[in-house]
Backbone bond lengths (Angstrom), bond angles and torsions (degrees), N, CA, C in turn:
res aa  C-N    CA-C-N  psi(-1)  N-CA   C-N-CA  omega(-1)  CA-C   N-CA-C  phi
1 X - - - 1.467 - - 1.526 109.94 -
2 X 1.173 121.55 133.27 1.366 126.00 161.90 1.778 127.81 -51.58
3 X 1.181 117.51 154.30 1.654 94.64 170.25 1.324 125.45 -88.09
4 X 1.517 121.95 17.89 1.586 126.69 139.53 0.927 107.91 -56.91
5 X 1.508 133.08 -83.75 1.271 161.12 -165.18 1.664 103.60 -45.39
6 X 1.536 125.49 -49.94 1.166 128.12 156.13 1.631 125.55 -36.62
7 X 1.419 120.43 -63.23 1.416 135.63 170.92 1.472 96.72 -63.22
8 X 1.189 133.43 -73.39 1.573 116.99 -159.28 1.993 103.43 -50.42
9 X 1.101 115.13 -52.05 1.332 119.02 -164.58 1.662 108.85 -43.75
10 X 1.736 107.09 -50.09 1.471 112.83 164.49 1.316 119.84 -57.14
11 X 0.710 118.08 -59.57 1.905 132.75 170.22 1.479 99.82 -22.88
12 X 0.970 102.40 -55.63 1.987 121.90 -159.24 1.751 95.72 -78.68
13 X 1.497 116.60 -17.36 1.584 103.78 -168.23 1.565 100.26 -120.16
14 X 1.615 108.20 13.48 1.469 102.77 172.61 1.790 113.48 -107.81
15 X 1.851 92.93 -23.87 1.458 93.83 175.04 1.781 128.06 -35.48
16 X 0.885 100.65 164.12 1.496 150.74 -32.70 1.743 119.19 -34.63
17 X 1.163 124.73 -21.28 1.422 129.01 179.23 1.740 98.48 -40.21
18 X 1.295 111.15 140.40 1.246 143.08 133.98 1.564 129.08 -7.50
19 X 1.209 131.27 14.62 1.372 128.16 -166.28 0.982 126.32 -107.41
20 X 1.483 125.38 117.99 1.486 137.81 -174.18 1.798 122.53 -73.67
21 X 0.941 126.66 112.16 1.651 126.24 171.86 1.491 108.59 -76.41
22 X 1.312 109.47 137.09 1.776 123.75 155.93 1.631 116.15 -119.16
23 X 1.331 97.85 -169.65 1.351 110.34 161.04 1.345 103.39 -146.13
24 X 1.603 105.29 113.30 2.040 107.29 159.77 1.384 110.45 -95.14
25 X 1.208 98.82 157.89 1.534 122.75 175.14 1.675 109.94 66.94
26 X 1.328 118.25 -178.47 1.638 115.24 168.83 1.207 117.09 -165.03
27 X 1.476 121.89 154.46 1.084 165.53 -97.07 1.726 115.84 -16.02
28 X 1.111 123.17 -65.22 1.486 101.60 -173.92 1.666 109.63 -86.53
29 X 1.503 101.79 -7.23 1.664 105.85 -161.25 2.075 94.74 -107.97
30 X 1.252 107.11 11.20 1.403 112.17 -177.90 1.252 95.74 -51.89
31 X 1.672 122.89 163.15 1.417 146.90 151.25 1.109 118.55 -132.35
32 X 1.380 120.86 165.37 1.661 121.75 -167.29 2.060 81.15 -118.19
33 X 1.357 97.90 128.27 1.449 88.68 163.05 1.186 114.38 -136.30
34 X 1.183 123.17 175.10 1.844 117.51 -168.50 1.761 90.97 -164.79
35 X 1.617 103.98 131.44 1.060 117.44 168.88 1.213 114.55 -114.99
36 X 1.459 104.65 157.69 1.566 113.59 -143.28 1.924 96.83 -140.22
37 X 1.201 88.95 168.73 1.834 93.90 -174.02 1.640 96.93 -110.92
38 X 1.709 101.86 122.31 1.363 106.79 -175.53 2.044 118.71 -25.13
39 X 1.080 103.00 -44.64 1.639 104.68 -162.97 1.730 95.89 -81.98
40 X 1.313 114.76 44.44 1.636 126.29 -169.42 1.520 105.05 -151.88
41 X 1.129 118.74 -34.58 1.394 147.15 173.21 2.295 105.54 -10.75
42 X 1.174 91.64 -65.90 1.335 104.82 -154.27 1.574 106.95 -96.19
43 X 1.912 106.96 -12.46 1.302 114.73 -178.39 1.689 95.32 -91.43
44 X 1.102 123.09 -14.11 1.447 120.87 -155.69 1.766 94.48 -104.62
45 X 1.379 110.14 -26.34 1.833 97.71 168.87 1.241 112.45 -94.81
46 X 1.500 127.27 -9.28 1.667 115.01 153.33 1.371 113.01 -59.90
47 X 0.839 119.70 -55.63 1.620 139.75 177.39 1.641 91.42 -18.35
48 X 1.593 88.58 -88.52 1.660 101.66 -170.07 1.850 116.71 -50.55
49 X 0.990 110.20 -27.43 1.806 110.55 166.26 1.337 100.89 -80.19
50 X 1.521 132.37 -52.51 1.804 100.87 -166.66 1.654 123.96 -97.91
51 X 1.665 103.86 9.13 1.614 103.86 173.32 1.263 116.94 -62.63
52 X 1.231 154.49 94.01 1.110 147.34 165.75 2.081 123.95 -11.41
53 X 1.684 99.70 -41.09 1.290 83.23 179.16 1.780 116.96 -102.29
54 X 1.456 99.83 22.13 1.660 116.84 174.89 1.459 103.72 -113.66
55 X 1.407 134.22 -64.62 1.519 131.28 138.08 2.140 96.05 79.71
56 X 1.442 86.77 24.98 1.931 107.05 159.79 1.563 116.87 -54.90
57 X 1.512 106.88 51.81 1.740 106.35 179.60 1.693 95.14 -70.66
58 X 0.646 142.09 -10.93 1.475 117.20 -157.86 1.799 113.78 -133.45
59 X 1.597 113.64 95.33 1.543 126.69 -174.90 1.521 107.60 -56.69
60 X 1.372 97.88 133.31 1.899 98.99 179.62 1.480 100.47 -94.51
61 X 0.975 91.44 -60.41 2.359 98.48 -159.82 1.419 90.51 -164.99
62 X 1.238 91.67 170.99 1.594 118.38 171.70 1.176 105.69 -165.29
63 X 1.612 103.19 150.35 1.684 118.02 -173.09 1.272 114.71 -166.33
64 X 1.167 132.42 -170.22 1.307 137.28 -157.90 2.161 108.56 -156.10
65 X 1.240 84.40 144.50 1.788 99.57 -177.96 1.562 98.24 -128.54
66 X 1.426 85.77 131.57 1.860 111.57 172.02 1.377 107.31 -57.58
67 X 1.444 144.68 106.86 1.758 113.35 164.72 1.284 96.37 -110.67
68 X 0.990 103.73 58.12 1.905 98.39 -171.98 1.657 138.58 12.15
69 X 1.355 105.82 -80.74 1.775 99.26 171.17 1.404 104.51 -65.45
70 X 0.999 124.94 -71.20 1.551 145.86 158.66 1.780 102.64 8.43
71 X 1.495 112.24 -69.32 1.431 124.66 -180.00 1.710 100.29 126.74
72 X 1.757 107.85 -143.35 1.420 107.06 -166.44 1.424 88.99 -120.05
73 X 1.406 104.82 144.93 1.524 136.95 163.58 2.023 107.24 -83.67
74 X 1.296 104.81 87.31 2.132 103.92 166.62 1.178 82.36 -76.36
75 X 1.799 99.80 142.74 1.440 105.01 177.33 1.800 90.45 -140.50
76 X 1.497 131.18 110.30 1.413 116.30 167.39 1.495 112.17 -118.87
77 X 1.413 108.39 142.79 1.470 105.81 -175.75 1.978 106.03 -112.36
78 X 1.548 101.23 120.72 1.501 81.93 167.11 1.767 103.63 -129.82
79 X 1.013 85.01 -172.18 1.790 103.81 -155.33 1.811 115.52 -126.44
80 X 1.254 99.60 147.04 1.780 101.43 174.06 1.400 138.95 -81.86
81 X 0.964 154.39 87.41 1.698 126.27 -122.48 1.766 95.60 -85.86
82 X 1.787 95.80 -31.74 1.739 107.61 -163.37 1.758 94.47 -102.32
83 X 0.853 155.03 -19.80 1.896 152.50 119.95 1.118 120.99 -39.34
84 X 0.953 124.63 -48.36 1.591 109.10 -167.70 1.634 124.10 88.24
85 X 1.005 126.44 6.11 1.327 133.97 152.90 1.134 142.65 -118.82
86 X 1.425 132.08 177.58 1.276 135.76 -171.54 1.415 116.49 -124.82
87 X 1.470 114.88 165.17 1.231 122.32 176.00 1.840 96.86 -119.39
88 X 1.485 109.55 176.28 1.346 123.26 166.78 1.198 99.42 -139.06
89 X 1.437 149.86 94.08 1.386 151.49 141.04 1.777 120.73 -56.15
90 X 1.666 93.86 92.32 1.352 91.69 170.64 2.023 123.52 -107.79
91 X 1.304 118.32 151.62 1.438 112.32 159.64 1.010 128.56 -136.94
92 X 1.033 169.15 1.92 2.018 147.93 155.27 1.483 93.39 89.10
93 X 1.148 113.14 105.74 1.926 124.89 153.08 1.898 113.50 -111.42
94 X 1.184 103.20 132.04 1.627 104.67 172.40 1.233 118.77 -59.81
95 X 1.427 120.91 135.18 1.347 127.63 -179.45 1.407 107.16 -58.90
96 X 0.954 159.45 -10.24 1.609 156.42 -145.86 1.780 83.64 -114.70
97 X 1.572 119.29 -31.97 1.526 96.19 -166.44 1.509 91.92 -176.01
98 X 1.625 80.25 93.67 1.878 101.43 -161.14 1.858 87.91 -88.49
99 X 1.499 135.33 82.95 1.423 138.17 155.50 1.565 118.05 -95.07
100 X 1.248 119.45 158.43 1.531 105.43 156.73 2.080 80.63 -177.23
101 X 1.321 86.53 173.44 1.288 91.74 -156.61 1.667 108.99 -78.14
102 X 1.632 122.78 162.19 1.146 90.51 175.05 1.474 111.76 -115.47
103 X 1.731 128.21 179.87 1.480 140.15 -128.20 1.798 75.00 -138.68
104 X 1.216 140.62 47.89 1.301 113.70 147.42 1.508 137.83 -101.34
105 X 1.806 85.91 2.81 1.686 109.45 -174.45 1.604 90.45 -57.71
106 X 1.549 102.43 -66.52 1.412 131.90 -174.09 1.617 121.38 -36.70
107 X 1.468 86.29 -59.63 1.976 88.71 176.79 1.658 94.07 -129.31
108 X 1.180 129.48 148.80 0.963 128.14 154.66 1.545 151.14 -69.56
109 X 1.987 75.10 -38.02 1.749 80.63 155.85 1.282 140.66 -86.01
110 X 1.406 110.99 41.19 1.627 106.53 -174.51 1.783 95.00 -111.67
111 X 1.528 111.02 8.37 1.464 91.57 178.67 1.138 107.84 -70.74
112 X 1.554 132.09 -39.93 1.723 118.87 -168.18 1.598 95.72 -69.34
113 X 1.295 125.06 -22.10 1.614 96.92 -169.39 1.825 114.94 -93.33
114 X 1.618 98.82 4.10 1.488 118.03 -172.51 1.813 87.25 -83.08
115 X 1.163 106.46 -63.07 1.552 109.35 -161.02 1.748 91.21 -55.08
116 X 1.121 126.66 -75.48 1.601 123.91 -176.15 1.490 110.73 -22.65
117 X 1.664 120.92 -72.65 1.291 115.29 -174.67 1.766 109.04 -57.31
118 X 1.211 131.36 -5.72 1.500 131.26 -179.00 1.306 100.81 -90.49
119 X 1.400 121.97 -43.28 1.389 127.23 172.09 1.558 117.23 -57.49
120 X 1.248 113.47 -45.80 1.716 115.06 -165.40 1.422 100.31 -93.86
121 X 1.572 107.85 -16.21 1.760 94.91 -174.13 1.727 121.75 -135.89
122 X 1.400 85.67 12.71 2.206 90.69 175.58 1.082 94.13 63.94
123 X 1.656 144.75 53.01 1.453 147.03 159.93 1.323 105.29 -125.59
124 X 1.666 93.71 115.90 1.375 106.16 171.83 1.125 132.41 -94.58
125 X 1.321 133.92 135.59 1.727 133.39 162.92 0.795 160.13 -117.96
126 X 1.805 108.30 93.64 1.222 116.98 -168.89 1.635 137.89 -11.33
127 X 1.371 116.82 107.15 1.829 111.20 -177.64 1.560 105.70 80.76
128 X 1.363 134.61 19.95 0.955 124.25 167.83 2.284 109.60 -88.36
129 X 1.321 104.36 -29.96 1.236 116.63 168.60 1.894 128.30 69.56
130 X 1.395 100.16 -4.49 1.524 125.04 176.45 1.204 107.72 -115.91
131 X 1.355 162.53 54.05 1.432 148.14 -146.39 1.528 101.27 -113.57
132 X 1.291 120.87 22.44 1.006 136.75 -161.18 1.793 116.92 -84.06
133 X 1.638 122.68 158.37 1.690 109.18 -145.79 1.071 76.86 -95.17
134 X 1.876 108.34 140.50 1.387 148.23 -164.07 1.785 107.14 -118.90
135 X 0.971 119.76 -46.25 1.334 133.27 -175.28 1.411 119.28 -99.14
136 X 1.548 125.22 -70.17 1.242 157.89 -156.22 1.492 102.43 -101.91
137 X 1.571 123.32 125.39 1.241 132.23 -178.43 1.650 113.54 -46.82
138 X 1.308 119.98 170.17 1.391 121.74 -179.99 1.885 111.32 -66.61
139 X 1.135 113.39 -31.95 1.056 119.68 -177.47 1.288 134.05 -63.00
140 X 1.528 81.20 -47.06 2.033 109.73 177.33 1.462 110.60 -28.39
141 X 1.438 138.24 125.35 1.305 149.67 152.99 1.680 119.81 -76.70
142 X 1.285 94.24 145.01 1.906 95.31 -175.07 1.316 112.60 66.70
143 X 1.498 95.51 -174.99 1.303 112.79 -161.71 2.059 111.63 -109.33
144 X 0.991 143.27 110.79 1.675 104.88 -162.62 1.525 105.36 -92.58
145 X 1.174 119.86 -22.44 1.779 106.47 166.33 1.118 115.14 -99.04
146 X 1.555 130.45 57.41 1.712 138.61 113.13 1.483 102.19 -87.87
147 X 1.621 83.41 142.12 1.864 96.78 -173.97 1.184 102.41 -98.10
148 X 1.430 142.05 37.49 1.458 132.49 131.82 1.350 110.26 -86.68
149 X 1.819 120.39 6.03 1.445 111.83 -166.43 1.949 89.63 -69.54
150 X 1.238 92.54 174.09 1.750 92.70 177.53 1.898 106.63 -134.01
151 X 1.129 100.37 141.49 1.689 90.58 -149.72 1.764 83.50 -117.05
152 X 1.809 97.04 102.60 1.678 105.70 -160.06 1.915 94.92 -69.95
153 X 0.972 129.20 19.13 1.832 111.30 -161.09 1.731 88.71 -97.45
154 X 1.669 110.18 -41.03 1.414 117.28 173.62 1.568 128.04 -79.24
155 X 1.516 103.78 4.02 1.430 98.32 159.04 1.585 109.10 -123.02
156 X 1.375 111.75 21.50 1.704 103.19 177.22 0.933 86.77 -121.04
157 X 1.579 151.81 43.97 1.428 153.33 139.46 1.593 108.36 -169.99
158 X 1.707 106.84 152.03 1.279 111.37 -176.33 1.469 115.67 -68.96
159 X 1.618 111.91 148.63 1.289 121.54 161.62 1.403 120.39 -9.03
160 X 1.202 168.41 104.04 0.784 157.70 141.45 2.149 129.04 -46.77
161 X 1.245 108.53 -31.26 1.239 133.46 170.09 1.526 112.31 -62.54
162 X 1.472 123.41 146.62 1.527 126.68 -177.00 1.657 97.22 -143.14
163 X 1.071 98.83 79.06 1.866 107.78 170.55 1.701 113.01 -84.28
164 X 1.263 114.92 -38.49 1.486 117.99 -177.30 1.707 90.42 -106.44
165 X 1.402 87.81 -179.74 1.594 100.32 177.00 1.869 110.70 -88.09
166 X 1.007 127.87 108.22 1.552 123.22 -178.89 0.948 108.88 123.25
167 X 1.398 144.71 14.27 1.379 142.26 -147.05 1.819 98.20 -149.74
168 X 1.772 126.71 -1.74 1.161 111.62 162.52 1.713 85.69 -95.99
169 X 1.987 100.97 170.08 1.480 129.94 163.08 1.776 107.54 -20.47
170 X 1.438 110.94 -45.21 1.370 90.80 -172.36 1.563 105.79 -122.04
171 X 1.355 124.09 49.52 1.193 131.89 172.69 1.679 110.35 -74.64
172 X 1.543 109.11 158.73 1.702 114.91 -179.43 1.138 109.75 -54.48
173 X 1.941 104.63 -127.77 1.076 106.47 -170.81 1.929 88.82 -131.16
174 X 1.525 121.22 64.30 1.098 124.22 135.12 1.031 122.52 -110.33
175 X 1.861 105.25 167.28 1.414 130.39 -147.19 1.644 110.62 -71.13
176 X 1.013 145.80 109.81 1.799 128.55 -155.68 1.190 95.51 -71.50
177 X 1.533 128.66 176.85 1.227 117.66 161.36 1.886 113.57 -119.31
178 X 0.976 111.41 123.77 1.194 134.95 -155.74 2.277 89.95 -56.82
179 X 1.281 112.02 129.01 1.286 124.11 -170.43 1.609 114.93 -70.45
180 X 1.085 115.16 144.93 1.836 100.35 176.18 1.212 99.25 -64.05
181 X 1.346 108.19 161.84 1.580 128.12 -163.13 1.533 134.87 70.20
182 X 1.453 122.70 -18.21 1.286 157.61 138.82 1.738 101.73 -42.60
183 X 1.339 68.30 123.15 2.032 74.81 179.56 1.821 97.34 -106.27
184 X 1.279 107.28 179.01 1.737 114.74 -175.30 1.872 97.19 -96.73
185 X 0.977 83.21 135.80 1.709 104.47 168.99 1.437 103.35 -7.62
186 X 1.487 131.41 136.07 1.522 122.27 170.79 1.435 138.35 74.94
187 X 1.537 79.22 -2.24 1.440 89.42 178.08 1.532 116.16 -114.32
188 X 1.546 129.91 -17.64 1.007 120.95 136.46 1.597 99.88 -175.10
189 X 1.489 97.28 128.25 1.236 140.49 -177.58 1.867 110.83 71.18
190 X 1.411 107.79 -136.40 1.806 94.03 -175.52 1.795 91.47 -120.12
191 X 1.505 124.23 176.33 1.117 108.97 -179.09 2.255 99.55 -166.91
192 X 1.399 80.99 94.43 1.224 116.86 -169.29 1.383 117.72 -24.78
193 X 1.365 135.12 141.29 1.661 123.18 177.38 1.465 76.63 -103.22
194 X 1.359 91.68 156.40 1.953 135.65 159.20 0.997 96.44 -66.16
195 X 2.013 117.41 142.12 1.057 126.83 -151.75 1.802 71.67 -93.59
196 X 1.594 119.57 169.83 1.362 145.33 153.13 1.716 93.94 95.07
197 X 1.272 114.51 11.34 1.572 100.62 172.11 1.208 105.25 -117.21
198 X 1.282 122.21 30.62 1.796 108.50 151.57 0.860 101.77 71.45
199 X 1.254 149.01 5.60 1.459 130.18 -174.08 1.809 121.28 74.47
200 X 1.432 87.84 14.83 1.469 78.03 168.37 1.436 135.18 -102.28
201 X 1.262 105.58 23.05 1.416 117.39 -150.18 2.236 81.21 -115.02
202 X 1.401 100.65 -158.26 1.500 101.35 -154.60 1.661 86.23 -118.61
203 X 1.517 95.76 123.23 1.584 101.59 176.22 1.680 100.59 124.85
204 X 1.670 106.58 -179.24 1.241 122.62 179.03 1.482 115.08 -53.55
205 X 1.760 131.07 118.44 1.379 120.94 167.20 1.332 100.41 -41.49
206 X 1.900 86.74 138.82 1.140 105.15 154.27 1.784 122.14 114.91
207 X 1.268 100.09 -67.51 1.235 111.70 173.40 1.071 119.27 95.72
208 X 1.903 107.43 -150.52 1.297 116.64 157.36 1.330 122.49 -108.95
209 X 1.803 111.49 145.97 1.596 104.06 -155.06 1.223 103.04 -55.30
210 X 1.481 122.13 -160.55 1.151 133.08 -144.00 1.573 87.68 -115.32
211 X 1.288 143.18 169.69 1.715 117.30 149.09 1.380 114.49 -92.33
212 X 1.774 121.61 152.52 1.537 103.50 -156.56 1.260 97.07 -97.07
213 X 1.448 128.05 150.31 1.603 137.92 -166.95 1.518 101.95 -69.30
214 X 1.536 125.46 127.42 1.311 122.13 152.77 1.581 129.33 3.65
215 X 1.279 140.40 179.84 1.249 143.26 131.42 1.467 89.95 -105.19
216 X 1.346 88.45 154.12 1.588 94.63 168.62 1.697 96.59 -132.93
217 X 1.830 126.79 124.21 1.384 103.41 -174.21 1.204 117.02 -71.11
218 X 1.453 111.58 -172.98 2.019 109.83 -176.33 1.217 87.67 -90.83
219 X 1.663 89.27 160.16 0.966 145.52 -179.71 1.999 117.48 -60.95
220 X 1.157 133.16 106.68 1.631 111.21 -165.66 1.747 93.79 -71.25
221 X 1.181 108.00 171.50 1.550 111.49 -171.72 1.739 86.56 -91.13
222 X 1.561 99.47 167.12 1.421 107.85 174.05 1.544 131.10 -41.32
223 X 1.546 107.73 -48.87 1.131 129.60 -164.81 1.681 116.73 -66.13
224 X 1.558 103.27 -38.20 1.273 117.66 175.89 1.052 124.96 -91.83
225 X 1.450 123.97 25.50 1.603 146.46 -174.51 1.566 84.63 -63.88
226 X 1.524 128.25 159.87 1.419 133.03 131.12 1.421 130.01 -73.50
227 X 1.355 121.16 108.06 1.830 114.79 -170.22 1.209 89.22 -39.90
228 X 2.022 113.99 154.64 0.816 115.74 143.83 1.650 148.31 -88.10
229 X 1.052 151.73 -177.68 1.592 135.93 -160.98 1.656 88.49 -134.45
230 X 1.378 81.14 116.01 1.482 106.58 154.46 0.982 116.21 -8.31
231 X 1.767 137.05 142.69 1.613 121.91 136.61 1.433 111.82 -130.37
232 X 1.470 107.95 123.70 1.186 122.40 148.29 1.778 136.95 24.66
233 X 1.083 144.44 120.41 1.462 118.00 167.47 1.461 117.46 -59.56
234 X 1.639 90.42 -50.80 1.788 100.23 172.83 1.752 106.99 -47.07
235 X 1.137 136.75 -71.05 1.255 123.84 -169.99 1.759 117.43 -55.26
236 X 1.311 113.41 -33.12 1.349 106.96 146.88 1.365 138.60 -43.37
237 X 1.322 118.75 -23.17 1.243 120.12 -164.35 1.662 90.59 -127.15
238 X 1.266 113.72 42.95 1.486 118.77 179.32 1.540 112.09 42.86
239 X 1.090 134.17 14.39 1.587 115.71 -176.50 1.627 99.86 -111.11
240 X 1.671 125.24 159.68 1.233 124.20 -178.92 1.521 109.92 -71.14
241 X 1.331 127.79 139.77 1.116 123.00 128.21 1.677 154.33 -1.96
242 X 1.101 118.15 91.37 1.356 98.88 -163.36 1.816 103.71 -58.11
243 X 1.671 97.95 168.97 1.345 90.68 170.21 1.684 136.29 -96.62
244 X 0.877 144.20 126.98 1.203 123.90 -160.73 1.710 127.26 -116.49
245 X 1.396 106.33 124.39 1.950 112.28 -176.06 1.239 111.34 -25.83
246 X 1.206 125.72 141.27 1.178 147.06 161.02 1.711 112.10 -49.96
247 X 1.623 87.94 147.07 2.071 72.09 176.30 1.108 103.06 -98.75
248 X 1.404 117.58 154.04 1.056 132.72 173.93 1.581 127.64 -155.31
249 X 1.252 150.73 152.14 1.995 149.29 -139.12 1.683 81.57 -56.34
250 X 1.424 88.38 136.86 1.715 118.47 153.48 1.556 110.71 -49.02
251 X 1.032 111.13 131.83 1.463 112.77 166.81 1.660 109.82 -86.77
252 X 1.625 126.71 156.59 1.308 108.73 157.22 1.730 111.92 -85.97
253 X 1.457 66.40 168.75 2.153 76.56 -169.23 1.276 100.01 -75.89
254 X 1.264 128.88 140.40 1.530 123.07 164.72 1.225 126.88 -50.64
255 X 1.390 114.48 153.13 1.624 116.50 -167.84 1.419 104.48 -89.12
256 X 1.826 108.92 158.10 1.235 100.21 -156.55 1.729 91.56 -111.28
257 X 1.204 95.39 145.62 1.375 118.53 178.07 1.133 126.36 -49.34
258 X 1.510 144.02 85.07 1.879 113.90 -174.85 1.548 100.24 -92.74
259 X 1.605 88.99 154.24 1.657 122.97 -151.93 2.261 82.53 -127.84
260 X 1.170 96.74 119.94 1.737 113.07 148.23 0.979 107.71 -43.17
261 X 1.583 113.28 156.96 1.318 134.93 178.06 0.711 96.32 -104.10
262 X 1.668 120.83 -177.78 2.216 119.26 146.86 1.202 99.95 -60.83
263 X 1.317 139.97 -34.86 1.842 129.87 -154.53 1.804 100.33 -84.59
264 X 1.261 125.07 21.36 1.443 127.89 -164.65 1.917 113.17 40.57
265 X 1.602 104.73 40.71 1.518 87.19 177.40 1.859 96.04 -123.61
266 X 1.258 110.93 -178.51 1.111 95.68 -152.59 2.176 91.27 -114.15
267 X 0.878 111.47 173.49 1.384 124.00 173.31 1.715 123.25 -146.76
């Protein structure tokens, strides 16, 4: 089946409900997706596991998207093992009271990815009964993938990163651009300008200093180099040197002896 043919077929087995078909992505990486109205949620992924010509035995993941005013995007994708295709089941919950039911009757393995998206995003699910912290210590507060979370490590020290020009420690006098997760001035806590921007950047003039560059000493000029001294093969090859006599005057060679022949002449 195509992922038209995929989405309409669901569409057609949730009616009368409300449900819209797309297509994400394209050509071999296409999906058929169909969004659904939360209180449809859990009827619409039985659906897709027991239709025979959708036959979605097999749960991929599930997760969730921030749309802020908007609310949260559940997004689960499952797959055919004996078809060959996929679905994308998406729904929209209001931020004031991000619920929808949960899918572990259905597949089992969506509890670890139920508890995660509850963990990273304050979405709860109904009848799942474990919602318990998977990732993030018991203690941990908030949520960290909602993007009002505020990620305190980047506002209790400057940016470190230089993507635009002016925005590392020793940038001019352009405007930095303030990092995701970084909130605007006043809105919580203070959030430091980079030293060399004048103060034009967001936060207390000034910053943090700059770090001061090395010395590096000079350079001797060519001329006053020290030759260097030879080394050895032997000292290359780690072993000592033999040692060697001193020089000192040539001796002459001794004179050579002449010796008779039989013919009494001499050589």
């Amino acid at each position: 089946m195509t992922p038209e043919e995929v989405g309409a077929r669901l569409v057609a087995l949730l009616a009368p409900v409300e449900a819209t078909p797309s297509v994400s992505g394209g050509q071999r990486f296409a999906r058929a997706t169909v969004d659904v109205p939360p209180a449809s949620w859990l009827v619409a992924v039985r659906a897709a596991r027991d239709d025979t010509e959708l036959a979605c035995d097999f749960f991929d993941w599930l997760s969730a998207v921030d749309e802020l005013a908007e609310g949260f995007d559940v997004v689960a994708h499952l797959w055919s093992t004996r078809l060959r295709h996929g679905v994308l089941l998406r729904t929209r919950l209001p931020r004031s009271a991000p619920t929808v039911a949960s899918v572990v009757d259905v597949y089992p393995g969506a509890a670890w990815h139920e508890r995660e998206t509850h963990e990273m995003f304050g979405i709860d699910f109904a009848g799942h009964g474990e919602l318990r912290p998977l990732l993030l210590p018991p203690q941990f507060e908030g949520h960290p993938l909602r993007k009002e979370f505020v990620l305190a490590s980047r506002v209790a020290k400057p940016w470190p990163g230089a993507k635009e020009p002016g925005e590392s420690e020793a940038g001019g006098g352009r405007r930095p651009i303030r990092p995701p997760g970084v909130p605007a001035p006043g809105e919580w806590g203070t959030t430091p300008t980079p030293a060399g921007a004048g103060g034009v950047g967001e936060g207390p003039r000034g910053g943090t200093p700059a770090r001061p560059a090395g010395e590096r000493p000079a350079r001797p000029a060519p001329g006053a180099r020290p030759a260097r001294t030879p080394r050895s093969s032997a000292a290359d090859d780690g072993r000592a040197a033999p040692e060697q006599p001193a020089p000192g005057p040539v001796a002459d060679p001794p004179a050579r002896a002449d010796r008779t022949d039989d013919d009494g002449g001499t050589t």
